[in-house]
C-alpha positions in Angstrom: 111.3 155.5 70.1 114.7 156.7 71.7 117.6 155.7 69.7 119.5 154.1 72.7 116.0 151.8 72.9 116.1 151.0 69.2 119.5 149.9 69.8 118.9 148.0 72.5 115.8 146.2 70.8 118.1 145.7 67.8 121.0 144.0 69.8 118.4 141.9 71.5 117.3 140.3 68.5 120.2 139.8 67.1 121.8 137.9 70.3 124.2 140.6 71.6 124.9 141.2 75.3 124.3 144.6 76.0 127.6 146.3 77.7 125.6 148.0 80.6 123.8 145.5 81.8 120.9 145.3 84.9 119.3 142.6 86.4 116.9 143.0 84.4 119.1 142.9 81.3 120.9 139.9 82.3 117.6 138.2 82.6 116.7 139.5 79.3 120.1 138.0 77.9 119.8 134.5 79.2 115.9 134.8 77.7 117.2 135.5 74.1 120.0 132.9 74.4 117.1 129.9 74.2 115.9 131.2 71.3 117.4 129.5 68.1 117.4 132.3 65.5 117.1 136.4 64.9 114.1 135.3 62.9 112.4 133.8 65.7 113.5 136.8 68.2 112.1 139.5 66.1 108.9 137.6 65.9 109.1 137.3 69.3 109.4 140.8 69.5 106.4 141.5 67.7 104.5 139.8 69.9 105.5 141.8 73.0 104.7 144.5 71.2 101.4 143.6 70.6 100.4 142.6 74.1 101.9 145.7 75.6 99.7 147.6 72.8 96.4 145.7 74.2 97.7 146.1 78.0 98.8 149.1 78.1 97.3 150.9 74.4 98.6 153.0 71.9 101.1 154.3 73.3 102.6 156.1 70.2 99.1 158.3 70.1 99.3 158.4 74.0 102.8 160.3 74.0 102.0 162.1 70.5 104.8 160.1 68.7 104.5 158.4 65.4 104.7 154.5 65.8 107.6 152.8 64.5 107.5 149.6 62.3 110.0 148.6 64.4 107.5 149.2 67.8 104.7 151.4 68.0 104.1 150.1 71.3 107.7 151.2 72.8 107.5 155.1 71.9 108.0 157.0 74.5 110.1 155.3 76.0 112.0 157.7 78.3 108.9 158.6 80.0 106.9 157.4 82.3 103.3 156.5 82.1 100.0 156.2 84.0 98.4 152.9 84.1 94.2 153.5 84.2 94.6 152.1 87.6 97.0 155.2 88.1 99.8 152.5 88.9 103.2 153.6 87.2 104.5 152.6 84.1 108.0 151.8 84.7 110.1 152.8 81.4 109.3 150.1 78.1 113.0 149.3 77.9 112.6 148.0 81.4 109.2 146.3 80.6 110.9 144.4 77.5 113.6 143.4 79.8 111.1 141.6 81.9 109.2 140.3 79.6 112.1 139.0 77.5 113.6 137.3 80.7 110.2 135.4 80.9 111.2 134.0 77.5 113.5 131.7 79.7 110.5 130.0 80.6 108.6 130.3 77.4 110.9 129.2 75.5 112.4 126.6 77.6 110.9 125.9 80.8 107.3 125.2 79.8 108.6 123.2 76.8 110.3 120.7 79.6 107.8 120.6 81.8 105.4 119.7 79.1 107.4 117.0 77.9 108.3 115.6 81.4 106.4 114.5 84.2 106.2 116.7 87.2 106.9 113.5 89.3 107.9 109.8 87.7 105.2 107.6 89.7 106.6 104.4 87.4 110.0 104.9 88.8 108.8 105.7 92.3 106.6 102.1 92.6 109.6 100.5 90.8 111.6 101.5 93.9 108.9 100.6 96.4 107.9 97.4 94.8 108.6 94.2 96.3 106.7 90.9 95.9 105.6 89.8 99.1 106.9 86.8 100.5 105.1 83.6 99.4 103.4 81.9 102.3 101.7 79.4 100.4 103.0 75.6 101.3 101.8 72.0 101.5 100.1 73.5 104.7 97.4 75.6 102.6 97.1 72.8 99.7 95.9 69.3 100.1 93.6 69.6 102.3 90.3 67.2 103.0 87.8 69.8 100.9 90.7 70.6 98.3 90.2 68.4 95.0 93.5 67.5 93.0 92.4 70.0 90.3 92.6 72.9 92.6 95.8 72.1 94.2 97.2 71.9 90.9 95.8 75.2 90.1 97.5 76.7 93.4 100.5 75.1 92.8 101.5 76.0 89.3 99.9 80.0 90.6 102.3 79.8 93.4 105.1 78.4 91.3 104.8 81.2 88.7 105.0 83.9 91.4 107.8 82.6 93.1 109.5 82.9 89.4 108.4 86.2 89.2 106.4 85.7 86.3 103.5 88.1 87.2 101.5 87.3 83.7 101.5 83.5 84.1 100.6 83.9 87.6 97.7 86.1 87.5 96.2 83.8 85.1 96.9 81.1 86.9 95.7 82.4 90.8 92.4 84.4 88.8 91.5 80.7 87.4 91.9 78.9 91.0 89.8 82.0 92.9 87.2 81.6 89.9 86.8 77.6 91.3 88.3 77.7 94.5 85.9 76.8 97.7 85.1 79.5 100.4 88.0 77.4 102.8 90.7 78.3 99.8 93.5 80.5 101.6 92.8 84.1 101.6 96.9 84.8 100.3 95.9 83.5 97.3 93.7 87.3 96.5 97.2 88.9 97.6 99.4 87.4 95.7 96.6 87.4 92.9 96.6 91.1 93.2 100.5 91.5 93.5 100.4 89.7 90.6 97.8 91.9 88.6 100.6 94.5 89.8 103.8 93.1 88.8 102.2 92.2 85.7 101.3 95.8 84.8 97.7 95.5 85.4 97.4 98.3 88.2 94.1 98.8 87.3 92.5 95.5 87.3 95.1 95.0 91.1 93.3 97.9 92.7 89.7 96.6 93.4 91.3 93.0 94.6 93.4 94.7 97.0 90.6 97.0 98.5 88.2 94.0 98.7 90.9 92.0 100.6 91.6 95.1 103.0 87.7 95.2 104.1 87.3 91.7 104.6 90.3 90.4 105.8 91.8 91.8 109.0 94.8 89.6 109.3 96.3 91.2 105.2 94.2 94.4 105.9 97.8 96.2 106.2 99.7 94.5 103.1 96.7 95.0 100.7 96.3 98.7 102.0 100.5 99.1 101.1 99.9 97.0 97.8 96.8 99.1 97.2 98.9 102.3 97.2 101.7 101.4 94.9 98.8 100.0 92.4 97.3 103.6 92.5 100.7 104.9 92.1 101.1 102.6 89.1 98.2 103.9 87.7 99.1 107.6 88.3 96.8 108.2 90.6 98.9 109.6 93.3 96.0 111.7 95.8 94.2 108.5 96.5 97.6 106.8 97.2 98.9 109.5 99.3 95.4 108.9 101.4 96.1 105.6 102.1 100.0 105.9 102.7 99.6 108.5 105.2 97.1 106.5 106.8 99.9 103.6 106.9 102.3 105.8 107.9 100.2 107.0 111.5 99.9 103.6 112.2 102.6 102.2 114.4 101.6 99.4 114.5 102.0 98.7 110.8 104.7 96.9 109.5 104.5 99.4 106.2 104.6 102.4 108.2 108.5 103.3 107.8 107.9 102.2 104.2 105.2 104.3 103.8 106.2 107.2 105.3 109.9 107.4 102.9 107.5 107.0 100.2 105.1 110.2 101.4 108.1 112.0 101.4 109.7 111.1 97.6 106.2 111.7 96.6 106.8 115.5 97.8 
């Protein structure tokens, strides 16, 4: 190993900019900085070593050099080297430069990205959410086949959901649809479902919207748009992004704008 690339590995380790510096050695410069100590660099350093040694092999025996402690793997280094491939070998100093700006990512990068979410679905269907406005009334309660017992039921659901109280209203609407006869107002699975959702029950929302969306024509567009923040909810954005861009082609859906700003933050 060349002095000058002892020196270099040296100053490296220890955290010291190099005063002639490359791209490369920039790169190299702002790699070192994430690490936190010269014990963690030098071990560091080792490891390069190491894979350059399987990648490339012994390059001490290769160039007839005895290997360093410090580096077996960089002897040589002035040189320049045929691959088995017969693709050149650019010089080792340059080759720990690179692979010492990679640290940047190593070291840093892939540590955030694994302790973030590459996109925050929670906060994107907290910004698409809204309840949809309740239509149930006097009109859809009391009627001839309705007993007492059920409008009560309705009521107190209905209640609940205009209060925003998701929990107490999902109970309340899964209780009525459990009695309710087959002339019961097809809202009630909606808001049923939008309540599932708002209560954080994504999962248990999802199958009530996509039962109301294939047998109802007249909510087929609200439970489809309720259907896709549920499966946003419940991180599972591909079948969402089906169903929004299907919303989103459709002009003649009142979700489509909605749906379509939503494609695009989902990007």
């Amino acid at each position: 190993m060349s002095n000058q690339n002892k020196q270099d590995r040296e100053r490296w380790v220890r955290g010291e900019q190099s005063p002639e510096r490359d791209d490369f050695g920039r790169s190299a410069d702002r790699g070192r900085e994430e690490l936190a100590s010269t014990t963690e660099a030098a071990d560091l350093m080792k490891e390069l070593d190491l894979a350059f040694a399987a990648k490339f092999g012994d390059l001490d025996k290769k160039e007839g050099t005895s290997t360093s402690p410090e580096g077996g793997a960089d002897a040589g280094a002035g040189k320049e080297l045929k691959s088995s491939g017969g693709a050149t070998v650019r010089r080792l100093s340059r080759l720990y430069a690179v692979a010492a700006a990679i640290l940047l990512l190593i070291a840093a990068g892939s540590w955030w990205l694994s302790h973030q979410p590459a996109t925050d679905y929670e906060t994107l269907y907290a910004e698409a959410f809204t309840p949809y406005a309740n239509e149930l009334g006097s009109r859809t309660m009391g009627g001839e086949d309705s007993p007492a017992s059920l409008d009560e039921k309705l009521a107190a659901a209905s209640l609940a959901y205009d209060r925003r109280n998701y929990a107490a209203a999902a109970t309340a609407f899964a209780d009525y649809l459990a009695a309710a006869p087959a002339a019961a107002p097809k809202s009630a699975q909606l808001y049923y479902g939008i309540s599932l959702l708002g209560a954080n029950k994504a999962e248990e929302a999802i199958p009530v919207f996509e039962e109301l969306a294939n047998n109802n024509a007249s909510y087929r567009d609200t439970a489809r748009w309720y259907q896709a923040l549920a499966l946003i909810r419940s991180q599972q954005p591909d079948a969402a992004r089906q169903i929004l861009t299907t919303i989103s082609s459709s002009s003649s859906s009142p979700f489509a704008q909605r749906a379509n700003t939503l494609l695009k933050a989902m990007q």
